[in-house]
Steps between C-alpha positions, in 0.01 A plus 500: 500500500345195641096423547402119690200398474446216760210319730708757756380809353673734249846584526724721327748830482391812523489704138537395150194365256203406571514100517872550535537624874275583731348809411183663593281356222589155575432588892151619364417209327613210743327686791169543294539090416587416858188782612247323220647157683358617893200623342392174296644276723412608866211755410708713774586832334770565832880492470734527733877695342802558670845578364887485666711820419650466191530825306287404255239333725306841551391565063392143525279497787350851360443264146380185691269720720303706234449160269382331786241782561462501120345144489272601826711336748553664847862533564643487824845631536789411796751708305864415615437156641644133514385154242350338814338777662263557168439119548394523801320844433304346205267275693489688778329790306272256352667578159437269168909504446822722521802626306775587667810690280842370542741341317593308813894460476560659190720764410363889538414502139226196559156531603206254495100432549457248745209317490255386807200324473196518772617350814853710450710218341667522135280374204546178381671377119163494349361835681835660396436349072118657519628827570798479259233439212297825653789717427541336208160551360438757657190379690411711699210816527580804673179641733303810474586829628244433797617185554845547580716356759575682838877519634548510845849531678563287819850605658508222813537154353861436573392600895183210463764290368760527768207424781404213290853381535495556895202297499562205347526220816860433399659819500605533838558907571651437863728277427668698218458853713711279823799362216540935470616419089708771397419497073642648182237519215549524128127577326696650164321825538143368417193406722690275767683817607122583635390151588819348660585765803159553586442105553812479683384753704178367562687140574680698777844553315663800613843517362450546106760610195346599244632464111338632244167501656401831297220381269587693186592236257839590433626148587831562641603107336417226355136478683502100498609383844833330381783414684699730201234793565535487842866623564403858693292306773766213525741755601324712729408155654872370546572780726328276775243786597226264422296221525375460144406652206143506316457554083233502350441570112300817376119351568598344779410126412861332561695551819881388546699524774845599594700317807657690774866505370405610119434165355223393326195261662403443162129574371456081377513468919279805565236237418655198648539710830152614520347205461691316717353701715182477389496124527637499846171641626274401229584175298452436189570472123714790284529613128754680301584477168723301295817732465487515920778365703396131649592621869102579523478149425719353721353737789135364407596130588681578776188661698257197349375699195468472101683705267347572123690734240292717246564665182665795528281790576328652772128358393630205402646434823167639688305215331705244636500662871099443437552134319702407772368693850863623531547769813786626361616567104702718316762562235873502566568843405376583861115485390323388853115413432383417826133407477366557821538880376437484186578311138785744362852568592577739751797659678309675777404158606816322416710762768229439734529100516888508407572773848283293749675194382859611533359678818372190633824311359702734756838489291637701265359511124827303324477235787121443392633491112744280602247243667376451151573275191770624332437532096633699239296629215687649193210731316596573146333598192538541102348799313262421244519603135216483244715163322533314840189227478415441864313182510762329261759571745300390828376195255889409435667505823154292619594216291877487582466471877182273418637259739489741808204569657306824319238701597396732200187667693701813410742508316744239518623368892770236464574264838852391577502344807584778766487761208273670275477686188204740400493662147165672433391816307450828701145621515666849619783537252641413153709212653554146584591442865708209569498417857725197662555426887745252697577519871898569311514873340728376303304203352188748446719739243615172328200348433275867398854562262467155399156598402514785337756406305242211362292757431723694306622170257088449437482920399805415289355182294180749470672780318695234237 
């Protein structure tokens, strides 16, 4: 059994102890923090919940509901919805913040609390500490049977999402409806099997496939949008019955695509697409964070604009957007934070841009790949065990490629010329992630084995 506690929110497996896994106790007690939290903080006794459809997503929202009320907070409740549409959802009902269950890409046996503050964005690194000491201490003071919460049930968000996708100025609906896109779509039977057809629909796409679009939870894979996960899509695409592919994971906050013929855009250039797209019409500066492939980068320069990497992490990456007045930011696991909509990543949003650009671009999705910067990024990671000291390894392999350029924002992010290594802890998962690019595939599994083998000789002078 696993339990995270993170600036993210709580995340852990369903079942075990309590303080071992995530059972309902600890759901109890990190909802009552994060509830105490609203009230002290925004004096707004309002919060917005939503959930994607894993199995176990329906006993937590019951839990997460009846604390809330418990503390005197009204609850308002999307049921099956999507990351981004409580985000949006949260301001928009005037709410003081918003949890949203999901264990994003994690296996079926996963689930989380998200946290939102206010204005629908996640809390920051110190919001996230103050509410870890609640639980902790327990600080918080349930209300009085007269002062109770109120639950109320709205069943329409994902529908006031999609029209606030067909409104944004650069999503243009005519132009994808005239290119006729004939699309496959993987939503790993959660929420996007709801969200995904209906905004094709609404964007005027006729011709759709659905795969496992039935949001019961029972992923039918690996519900990460990897190349490795992705085999039953790839193959329906290489019969040459359509023009693309869409996956998205189960709460709908990173979007991949497939090309025409069965191979793989690749979600590091689901962000380097969209905002070259983005920049074309409104210039400007981007963000994404350090373990991102540097094709963002080089598409920045080329239409006049600055390019800033963040720490890894979807707030962390939001404040830099701000610092920096980007107009397009994300992550490079197919995150798309497009500000102009609103501070958080978001799928719906992401197919929106992504379909009027390759409308507009009039070819064929591998041909608009193809007009791209070619880099490989090998993604690898070591699983952590209770002897492995973290910060001694990232402290060793600093000092003996002291002579490269480092940036240890996050981790550890080692320059070499055209290539990069990234070793940082996972705020997710009981791992270190070691990522490395090159524009050679080749040269990328060198240097992250190279790597990781450095890691393991520093583990192996620990344990003498």
């Amino acid at each position: 059994m696993s339990l995270i506690k993170s600036i993210s929110g709580i995340r852990g497996t369903i079942g075990g102890k309590s303080g071992e896994g995530l059972t309902p106790i600890d759901i109890v007690k990190f909802t009552a923090a994060y509830g105490a939290w609203v009230i002290e903080t925004t004096h707004n006794p309002k919060v917005v919940i939503g959930r994607d459809a894993r199995i176990s997503g329906e006993m937590i929202s019951s839990l997460v509901s009846a604390t809330l009320q418990g503390l005197g907070i009204h609850v308002i409740d999307l049921g099956l919805s999507t990351t981004p549409t409580v985000e949006l959802a949260v301001p928009a009902e005037g709410a003081g913040g918003g949890i949203i269950l999901t264990a994003s890409h994690n296996p079926i046996q996963w689930n989380a609390l998200k946290l939102l503050n206010a204005v629908g964005e996640f809390i920051s690194d110190a919001e996230g500490k103050s509410i870890l000491e609640k639980a902790e201490k327990e600080a918080f003071t349930f209300a009085e049977v007269k002062k109770l919460g109120k639950y109320t049930k709205i069943d329409d968000y994902i529908d006031r999402h999609i029209a606030h996708v067909l409104s944004l100025d650069l999503v243009d609906v005519e132009a994808i409806k005239a290119r006729n896109f004939k699309v496959v779509v993987d939503a790993v039977n959660s929420t996007g099997g709801i969200a995904v057809p209906k905004l094709l629909r609404a964007l005027g796409v006729t011709e759709i496939e659905e795969m496992y679009c039935t949001p019961d939870g029972l992923f039918p894979h690996n519900p990460e949008p990897l190349p490795e996960n992705l085999r039953d899509i790839s193959k329906k695409l290489e019969k040459g019955s359509f023009d693309l592919g869409i996956v998205v994971d189960p709460d709908v906050d990173r979007l991949a695509f497939v090309n025409e013929d069965g191979s793989m855009f690749g979600e590091e250039y689901t962000l380097v697409a969209v905002a070259d797209y983005v920049l074309s019409k409104t210039p400007g500066n981007t963000v994404s964070n350090l373990s991102s492939t540097r094709a963002l980068r080089d598409v920045t320069e080329k239409r006049g604009g600055k390019y800033t990497a963040a720490a890894v992490g979807e707030v962390n990456v939001v404040q830099q957007i701000k610092a920096v007045d980007a107009v397009i930011g994300g992550e490079g696991n197919g995150g798309i934070i497009y500000p102009a909509s609103h501070n958080g990543r978001d799928a719906l949003v992401g197919i929106g841009l992504f379909l009027t650009h390759l409308a507009k671009f009039g070819k064929s999705i591998s041909k608009l790949r193809a007009s791209y910067p070619n880099y490989h990024i090998s993604k690898n990671k070591i699983e952590l065990t209770p002897e492995i000291n973290v910060d001694k390894i990232l402290l060793e392999i600093k000092n003996k490629y002291q002579k490269h350029p480092i940036n240890d924002i996050d981790g550890v992010k080692i320059e070499f010329e055209k290539e990069w290594v990234h070793l940082r802890k996972s705020n997710t998962e009981p791992i270190i992630r070691i990522y490395s690019e090159s524009d050679s595939e080749a040269t990328a599994e060198h240097l992250a084995k190279k790597i990781i083998q450095d890691i393991k000789e520093v583990v192996s002078s620990s344990l003498i």
